[in-house]
LOKOL-733361 format. One record per residue (C-alpha): residue number from 1; residue in one letter; y negated, x negated, z. Coordinates in nm, 4 decimals. Example, Ala and Ser with C-alpha at 12.3 -4.5 7.8 and 13.67 -1.06 7.14 Angstrom:
2
PT guro lotor        v        u        w
PT    1     A   0.4500  -1.2300   0.7800
PT    2     S   0.1060  -1.3670   0.7140
//
This chain:
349
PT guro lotor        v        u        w
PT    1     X   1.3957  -2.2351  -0.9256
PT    2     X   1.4620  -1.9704  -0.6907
PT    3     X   1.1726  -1.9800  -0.4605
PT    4     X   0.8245  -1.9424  -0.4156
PT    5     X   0.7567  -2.2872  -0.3352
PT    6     X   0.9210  -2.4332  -0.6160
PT    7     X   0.7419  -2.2178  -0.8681
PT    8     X   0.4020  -2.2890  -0.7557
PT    9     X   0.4827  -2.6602  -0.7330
PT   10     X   0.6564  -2.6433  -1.1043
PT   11     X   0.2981  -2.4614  -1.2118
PT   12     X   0.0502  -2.7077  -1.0330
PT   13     X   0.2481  -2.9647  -1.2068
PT   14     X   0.1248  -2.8717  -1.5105
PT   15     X  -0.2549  -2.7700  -1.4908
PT   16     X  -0.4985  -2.7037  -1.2175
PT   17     X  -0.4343  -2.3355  -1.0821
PT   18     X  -0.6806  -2.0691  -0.9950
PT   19     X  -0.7162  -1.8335  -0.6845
PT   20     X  -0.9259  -1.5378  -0.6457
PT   21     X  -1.2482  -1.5763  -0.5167
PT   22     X  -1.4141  -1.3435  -0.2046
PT   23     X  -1.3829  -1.0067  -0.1110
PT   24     X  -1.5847  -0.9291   0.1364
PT   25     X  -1.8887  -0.9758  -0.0611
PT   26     X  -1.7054  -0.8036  -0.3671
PT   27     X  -1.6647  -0.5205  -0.1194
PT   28     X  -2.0465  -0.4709  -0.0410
PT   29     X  -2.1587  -0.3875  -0.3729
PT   30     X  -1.9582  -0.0864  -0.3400
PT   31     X  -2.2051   0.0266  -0.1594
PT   32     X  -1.9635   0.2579   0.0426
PT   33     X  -2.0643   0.4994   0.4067
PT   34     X  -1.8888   0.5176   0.6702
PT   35     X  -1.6557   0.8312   0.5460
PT   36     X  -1.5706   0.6092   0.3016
PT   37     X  -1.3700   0.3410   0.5031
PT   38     X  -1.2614   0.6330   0.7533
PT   39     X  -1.1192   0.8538   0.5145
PT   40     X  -0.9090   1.1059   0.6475
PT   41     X  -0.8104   0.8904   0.9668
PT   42     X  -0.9773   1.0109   1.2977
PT   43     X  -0.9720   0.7343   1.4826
PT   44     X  -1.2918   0.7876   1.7288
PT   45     X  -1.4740   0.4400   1.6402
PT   46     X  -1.6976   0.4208   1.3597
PT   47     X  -1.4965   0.2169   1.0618
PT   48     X  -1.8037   0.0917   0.8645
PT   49     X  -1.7320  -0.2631   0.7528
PT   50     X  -1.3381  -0.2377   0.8397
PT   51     X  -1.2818  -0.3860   0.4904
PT   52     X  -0.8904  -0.4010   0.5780
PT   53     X  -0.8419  -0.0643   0.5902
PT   54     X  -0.9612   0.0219   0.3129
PT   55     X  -0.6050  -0.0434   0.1496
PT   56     X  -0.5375   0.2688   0.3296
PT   57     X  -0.7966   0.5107   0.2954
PT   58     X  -0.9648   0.3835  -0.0261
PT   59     X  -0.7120   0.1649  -0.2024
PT   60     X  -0.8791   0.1776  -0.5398
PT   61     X  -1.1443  -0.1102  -0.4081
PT   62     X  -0.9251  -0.3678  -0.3208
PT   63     X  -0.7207  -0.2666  -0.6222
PT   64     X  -1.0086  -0.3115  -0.8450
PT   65     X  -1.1198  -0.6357  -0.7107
PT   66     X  -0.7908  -0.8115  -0.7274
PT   67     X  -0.7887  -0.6905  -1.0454
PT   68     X  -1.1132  -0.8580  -1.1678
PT   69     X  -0.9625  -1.1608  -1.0282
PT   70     X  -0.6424  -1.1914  -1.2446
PT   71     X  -0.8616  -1.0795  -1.5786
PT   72     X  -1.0855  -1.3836  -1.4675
PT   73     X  -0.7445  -1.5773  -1.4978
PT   74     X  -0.6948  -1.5898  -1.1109
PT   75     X  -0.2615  -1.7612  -1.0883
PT   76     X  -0.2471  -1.6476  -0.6970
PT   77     X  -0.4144  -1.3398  -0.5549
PT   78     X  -0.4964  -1.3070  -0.1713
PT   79     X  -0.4238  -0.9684   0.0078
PT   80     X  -0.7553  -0.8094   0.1686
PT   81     X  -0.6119  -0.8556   0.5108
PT   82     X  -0.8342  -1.1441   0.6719
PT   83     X  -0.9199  -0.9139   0.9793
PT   84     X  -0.5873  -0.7446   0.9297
PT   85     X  -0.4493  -0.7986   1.3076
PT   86     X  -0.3965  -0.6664   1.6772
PT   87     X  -0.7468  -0.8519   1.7950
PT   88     X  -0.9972  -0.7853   1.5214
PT   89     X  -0.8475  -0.4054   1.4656
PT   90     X  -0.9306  -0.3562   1.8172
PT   91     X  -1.3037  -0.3545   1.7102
PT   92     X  -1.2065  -0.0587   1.5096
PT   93     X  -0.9549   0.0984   1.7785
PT   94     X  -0.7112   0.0861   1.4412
PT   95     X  -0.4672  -0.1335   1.6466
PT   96     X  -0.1785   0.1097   1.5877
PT   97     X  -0.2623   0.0703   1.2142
PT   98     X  -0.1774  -0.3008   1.1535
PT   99     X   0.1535  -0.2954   1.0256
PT  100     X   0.0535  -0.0266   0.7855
PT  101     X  -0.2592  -0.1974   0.6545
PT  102     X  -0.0894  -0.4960   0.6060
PT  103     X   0.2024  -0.3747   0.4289
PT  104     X  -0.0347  -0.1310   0.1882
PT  105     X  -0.2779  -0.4361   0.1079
PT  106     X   0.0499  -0.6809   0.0059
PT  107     X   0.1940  -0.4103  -0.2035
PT  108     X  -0.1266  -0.3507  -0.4216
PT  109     X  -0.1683  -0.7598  -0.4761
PT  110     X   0.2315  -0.7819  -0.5671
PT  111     X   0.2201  -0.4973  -0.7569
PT  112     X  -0.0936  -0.6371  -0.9945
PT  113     X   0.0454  -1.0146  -0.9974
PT  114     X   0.3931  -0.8622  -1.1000
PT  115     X   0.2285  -0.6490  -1.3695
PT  116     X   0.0146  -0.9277  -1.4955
PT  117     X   0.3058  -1.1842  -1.5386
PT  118     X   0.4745  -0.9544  -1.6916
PT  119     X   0.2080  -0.8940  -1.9592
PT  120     X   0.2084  -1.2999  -2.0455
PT  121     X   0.5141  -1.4291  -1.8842
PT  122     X   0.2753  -1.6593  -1.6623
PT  123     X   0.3801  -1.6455  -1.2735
PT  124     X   0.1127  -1.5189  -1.0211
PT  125     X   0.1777  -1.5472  -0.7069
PT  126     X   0.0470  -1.3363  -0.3836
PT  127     X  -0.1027  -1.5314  -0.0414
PT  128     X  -0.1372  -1.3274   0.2357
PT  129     X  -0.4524  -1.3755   0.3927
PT  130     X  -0.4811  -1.4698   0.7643
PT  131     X  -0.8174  -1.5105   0.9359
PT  132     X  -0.8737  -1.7091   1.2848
PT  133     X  -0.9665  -1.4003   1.4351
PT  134     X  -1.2869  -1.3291   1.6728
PT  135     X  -1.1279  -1.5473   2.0028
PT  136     X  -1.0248  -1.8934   2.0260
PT  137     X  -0.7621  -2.1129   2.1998
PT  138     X  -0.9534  -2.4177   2.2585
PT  139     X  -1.3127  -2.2970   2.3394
PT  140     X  -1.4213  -2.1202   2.6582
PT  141     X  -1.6810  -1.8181   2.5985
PT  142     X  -1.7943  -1.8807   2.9173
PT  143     X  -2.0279  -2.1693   2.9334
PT  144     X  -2.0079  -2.1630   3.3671
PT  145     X  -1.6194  -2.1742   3.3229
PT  146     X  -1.5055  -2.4059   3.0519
PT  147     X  -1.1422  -2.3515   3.1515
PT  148     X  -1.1661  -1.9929   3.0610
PT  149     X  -0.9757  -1.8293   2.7930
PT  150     X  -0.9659  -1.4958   2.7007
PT  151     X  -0.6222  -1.5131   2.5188
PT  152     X  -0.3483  -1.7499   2.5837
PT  153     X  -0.0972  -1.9538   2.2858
PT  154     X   0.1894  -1.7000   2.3565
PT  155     X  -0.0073  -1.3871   2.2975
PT  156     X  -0.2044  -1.5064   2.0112
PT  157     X   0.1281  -1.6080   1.8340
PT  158     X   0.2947  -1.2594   1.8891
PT  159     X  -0.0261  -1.1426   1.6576
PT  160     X   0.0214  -1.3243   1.4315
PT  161     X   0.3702  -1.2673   1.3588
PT  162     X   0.3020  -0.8729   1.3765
PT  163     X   0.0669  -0.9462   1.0740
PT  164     X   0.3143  -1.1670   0.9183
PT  165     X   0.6032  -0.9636   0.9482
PT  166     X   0.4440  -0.6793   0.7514
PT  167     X   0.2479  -0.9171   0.4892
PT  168     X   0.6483  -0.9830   0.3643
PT  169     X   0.7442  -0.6699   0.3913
PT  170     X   0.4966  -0.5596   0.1412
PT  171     X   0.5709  -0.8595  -0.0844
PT  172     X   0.4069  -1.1974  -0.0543
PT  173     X   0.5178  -1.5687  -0.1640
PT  174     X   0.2965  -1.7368   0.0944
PT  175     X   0.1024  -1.7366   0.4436
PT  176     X  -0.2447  -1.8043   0.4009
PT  177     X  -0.3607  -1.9201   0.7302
PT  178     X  -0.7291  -1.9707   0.6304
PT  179     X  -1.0743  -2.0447   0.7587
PT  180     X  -0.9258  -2.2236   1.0262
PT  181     X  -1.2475  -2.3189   1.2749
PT  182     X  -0.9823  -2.3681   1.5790
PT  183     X  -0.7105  -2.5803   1.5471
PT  184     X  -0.4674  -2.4554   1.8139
PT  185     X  -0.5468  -2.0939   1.6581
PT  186     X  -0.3743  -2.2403   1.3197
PT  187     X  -0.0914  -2.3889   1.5136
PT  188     X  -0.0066  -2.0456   1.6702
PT  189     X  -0.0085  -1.9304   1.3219
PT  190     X   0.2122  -2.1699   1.2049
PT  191     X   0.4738  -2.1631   1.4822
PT  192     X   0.4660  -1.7319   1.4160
PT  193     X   0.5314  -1.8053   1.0108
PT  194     X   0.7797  -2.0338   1.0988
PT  195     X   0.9415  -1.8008   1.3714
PT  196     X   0.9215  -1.5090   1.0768
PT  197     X   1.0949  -1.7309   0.8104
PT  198     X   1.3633  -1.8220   1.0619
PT  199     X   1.4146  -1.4250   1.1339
PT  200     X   1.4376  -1.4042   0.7286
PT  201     X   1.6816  -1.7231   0.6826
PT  202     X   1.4553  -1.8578   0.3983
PT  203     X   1.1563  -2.0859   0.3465
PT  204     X   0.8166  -1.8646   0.4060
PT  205     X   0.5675  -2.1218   0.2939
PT  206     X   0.2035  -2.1865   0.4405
PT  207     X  -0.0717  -2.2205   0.3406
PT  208     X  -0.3371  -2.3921   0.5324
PT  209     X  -0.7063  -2.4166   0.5113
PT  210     X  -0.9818  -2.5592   0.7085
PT  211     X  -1.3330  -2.4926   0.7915
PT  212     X  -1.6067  -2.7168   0.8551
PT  213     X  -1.8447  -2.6287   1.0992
PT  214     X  -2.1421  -2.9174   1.0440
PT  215     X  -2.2010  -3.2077   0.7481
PT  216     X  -2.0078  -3.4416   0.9507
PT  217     X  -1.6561  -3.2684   0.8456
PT  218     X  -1.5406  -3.1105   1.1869
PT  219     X  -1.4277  -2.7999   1.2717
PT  220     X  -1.5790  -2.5832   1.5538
PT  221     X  -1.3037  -2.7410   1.7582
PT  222     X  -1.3865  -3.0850   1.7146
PT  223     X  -1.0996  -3.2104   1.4406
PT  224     X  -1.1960  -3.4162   1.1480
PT  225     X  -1.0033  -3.3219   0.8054
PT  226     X  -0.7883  -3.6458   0.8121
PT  227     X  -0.7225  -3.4884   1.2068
PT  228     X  -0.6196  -3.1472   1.1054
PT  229     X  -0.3615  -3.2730   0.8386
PT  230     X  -0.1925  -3.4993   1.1106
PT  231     X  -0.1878  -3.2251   1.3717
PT  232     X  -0.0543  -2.9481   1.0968
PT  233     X   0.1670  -3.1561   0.8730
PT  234     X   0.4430  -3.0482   1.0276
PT  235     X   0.4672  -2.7434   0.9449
PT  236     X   0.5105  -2.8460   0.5372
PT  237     X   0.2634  -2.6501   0.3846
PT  238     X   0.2520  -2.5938   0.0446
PT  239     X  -0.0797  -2.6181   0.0193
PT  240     X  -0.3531  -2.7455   0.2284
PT  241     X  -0.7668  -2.7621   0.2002
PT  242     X  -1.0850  -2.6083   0.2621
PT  243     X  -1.2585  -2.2977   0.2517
PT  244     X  -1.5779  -2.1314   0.3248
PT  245     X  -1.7741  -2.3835   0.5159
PT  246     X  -2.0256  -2.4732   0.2838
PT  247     X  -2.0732  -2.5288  -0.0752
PT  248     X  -1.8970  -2.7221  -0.3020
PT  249     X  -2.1061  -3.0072  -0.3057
PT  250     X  -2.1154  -3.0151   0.0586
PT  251     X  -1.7411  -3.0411   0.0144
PT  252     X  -1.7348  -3.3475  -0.1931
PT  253     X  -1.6572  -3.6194   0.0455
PT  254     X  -1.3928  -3.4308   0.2253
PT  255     X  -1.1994  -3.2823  -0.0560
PT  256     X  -1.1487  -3.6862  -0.1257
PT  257     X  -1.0243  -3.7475   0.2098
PT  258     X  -0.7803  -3.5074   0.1842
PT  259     X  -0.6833  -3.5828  -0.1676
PT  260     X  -0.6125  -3.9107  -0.0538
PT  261     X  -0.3744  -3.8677   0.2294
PT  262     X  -0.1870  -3.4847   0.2137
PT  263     X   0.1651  -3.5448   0.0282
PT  264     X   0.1353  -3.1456  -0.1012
PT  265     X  -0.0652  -2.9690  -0.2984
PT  266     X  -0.4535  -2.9459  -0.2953
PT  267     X  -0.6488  -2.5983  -0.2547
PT  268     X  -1.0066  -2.5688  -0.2021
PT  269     X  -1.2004  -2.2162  -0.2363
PT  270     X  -1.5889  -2.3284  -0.1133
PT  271     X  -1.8967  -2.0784  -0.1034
PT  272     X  -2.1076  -2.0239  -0.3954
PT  273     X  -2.3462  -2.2500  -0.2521
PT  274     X  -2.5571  -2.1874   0.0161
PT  275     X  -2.7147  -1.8387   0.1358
PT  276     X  -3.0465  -1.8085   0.1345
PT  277     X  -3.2601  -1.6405   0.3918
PT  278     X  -3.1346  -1.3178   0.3541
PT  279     X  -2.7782  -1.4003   0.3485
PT  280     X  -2.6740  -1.3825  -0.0158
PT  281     X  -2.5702  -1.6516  -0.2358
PT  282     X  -2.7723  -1.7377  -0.5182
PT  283     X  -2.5697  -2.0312  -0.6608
PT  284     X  -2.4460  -1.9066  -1.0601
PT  285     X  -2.1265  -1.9317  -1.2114
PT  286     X  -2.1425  -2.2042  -1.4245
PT  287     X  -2.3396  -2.4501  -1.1081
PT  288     X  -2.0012  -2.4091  -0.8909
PT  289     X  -1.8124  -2.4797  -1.2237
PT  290     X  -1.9206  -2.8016  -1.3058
PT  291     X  -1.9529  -2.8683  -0.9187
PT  292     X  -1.5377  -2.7822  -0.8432
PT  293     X  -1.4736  -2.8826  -1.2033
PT  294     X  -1.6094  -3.2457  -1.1179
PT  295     X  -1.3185  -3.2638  -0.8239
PT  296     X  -1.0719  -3.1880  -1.0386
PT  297     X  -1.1984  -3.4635  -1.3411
PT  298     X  -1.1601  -3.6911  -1.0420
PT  299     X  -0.7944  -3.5913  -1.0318
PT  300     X  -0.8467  -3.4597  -0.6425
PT  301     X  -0.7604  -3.0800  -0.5899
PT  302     X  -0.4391  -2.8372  -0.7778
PT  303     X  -0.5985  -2.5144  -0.6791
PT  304     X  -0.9256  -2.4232  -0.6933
PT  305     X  -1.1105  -2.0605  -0.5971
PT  306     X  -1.3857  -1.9428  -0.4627
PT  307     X  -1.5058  -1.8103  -0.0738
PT  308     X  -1.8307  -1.6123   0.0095
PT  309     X  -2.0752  -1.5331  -0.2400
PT  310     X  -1.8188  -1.6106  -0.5171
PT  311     X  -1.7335  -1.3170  -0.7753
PT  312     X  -1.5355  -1.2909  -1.1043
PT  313     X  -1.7483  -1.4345  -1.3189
PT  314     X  -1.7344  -1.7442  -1.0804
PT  315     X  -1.3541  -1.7120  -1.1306
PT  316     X  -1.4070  -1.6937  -1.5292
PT  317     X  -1.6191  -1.9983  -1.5345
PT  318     X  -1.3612  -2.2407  -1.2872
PT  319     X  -1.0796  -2.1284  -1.5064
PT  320     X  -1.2469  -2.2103  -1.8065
PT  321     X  -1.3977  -2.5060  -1.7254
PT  322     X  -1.0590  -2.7144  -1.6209
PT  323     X  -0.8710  -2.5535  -1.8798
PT  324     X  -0.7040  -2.8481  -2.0147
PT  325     X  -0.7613  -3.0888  -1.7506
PT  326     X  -0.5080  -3.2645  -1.5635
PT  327     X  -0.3895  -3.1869  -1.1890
PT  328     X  -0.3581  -3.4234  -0.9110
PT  329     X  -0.0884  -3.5985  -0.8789
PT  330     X   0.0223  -3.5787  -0.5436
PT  331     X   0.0790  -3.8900  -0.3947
PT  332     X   0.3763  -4.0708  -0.1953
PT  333     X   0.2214  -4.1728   0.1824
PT  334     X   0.3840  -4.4418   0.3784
PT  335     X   0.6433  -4.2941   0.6768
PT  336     X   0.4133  -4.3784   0.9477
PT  337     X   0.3672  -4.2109   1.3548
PT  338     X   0.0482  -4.0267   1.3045
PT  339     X  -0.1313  -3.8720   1.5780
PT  340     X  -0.4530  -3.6562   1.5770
PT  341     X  -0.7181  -3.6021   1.8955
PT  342     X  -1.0448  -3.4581   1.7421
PT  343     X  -1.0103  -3.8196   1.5428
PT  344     X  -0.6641  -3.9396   1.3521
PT  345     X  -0.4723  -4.1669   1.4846
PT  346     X  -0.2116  -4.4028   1.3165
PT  347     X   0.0256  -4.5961   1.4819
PT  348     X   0.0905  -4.9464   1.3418
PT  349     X   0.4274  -5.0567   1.2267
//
């Protein structure tokens, strides 16, 4: 096996694999000012909350966290680089930064995954993280002009594949297009990882994961889960799921769907819970435990993690409690024309 894809396929074969859980919420009880994420850039905006660039200016956070997530037996590590592009950067005026930030953050997650396979012989493997960014492809923001966009397909691919490019330069096995609330958004990040593993002559795998916007299992742009898979299949991702949305036992039904119909692998990282009414998440360890580790008794998910609220010790207590229990088997789906609006569509033989 000489490739990415093949290792994490040989691994999931064998056990149910762990991801890291969130860092943006890891990041806040640091506690850190302004000065802090600005470090000894001038950049003229105020950098507070720029969590990104922190692999720059303070690299031991990110560092640390990732860190806590392989001890808590974490097999694939994300980089910090959700909000690591040309449009959320802008916020920041750290647009000229991108490529740098991106690079730093994949070289501190290869760097610890290498270190810690090394220690037990047991591959990790490094996702680079890709958030949906603040616009959207298929929405107008302006209610008196639905055919408004502020952004067109074109431009938001060329961001994407800035991000990408520099995400392998530092190091990573996979793209982790995640908390995908706009379908067309994840399809210009698909066409730029594909467009960046053609530029490399090799397979760059995706990853793909969905967000669900209400209890009825849509995104903000309308798709159902069994929707999304038909109008991303495609692209042969190596993993596909959910993330963030809502807590894992708000997830139930549609981790089944999925389970049912994707021919890959299985990766869902929900919320620890629900927040509560100041925002935090209240849910314990060992409740999202036996919540994920009841999907995976089921024999429905190969990768399991955690989203907002969820820390180490949430990490600790999924790990432990499939230890032992068998993955999904991924299962063989008919060759048949399938189609996707906001609802699937199969063609009939």
């Amino acid at each position: 096996m000489t490739n990415a894809r093949e290792r994490l396929n040989a691994e999931a074969a064998q056990r149910v694999l762990i991801t890291d859980g969130a860092f943006g919420t890891e990041i806040q009880n640091w506690k850190l000012s302004e000065a802090d994420y600005a470090g000894a850039l001038t950049l003229g905006h105020d950098q507070k909350g720029n969590n990104d660039i922190l692999a720059i200016t303070k690299p031991e956070v990110p560092e640390t966290i990732t860190r806590a997530y392989l001890d808590a037996g974490s097999d694939i590590v994300s980089t910090n680089t959700f909000s690591a592009n040309l449009i959320s950067q802008a916020d920041y005026g750290a647009e000229a930064l991108v490529a740098d930030i991106n690079i730093e953050s994949a070289k501190i997650a290869r760097r610890l995954a290498d270190d810690y396979a090394a220690r037990d012989g047991r591959p990790r493997f490094v996702a680079g993280a890709i958030g949906p960014t603040n616009k959207t492809l298929s929405l107008s923001p302006d209610v008196n002009d639905p055919g408004y966009r502020e952004i067109d397909f074109d431009y938001l691919k060329g961001v994407y594949r800035e991000q990408i490019d520099a995400l392998v330069v530092g190091g990573i096995d996979f793209v982790l297009i995640e908390t995908v609330f706009d379908t067309l958004n994840a399809k210009a990040g698909v066409l730029a990882a594909i467009e960046a593993g053609q530029a490399l002559g090799r397979d760059l795998p995706i990853m793909l994961s969905m967000t669900l916007t209400d209890l009825s299992g849509r995104n903000l742009s309308g798709h159902t889960v069994e929707a999304f898979w038909h109008a991303i299949r495609h692209a042969k991702p190596v993993t596909i799921g959910l993330n963030c949305s809502f807590g894992a036992e708000q997830l139930r039904p549609h981790v089944k769907t999925l389970s049912e119909i994707c021919d890959t692998l299985i990766m869902v990282y929900p919320n620890a819970g629900l927040p509560n009414e100041l925002g935090a998440y209240d849910e314990a360890p060992a409740t999202t435990a036996a919540l994920v580790g009841d999907w995976a008794d089921h024999g429905q998910v190969n990768v399991l993690g955690g989203c907002c609220g969820s820390t180490p010790a949430h990490i600790k207590a999924m790990a432990e409690r499939v230890r032992g229990v068998a993955p999904r088997k991924v299962p063989n789906v008919p060759v048949q024309t399938r189609l996707a609006g906001l609802e699937p569509f199969t063609m009939a033989a």
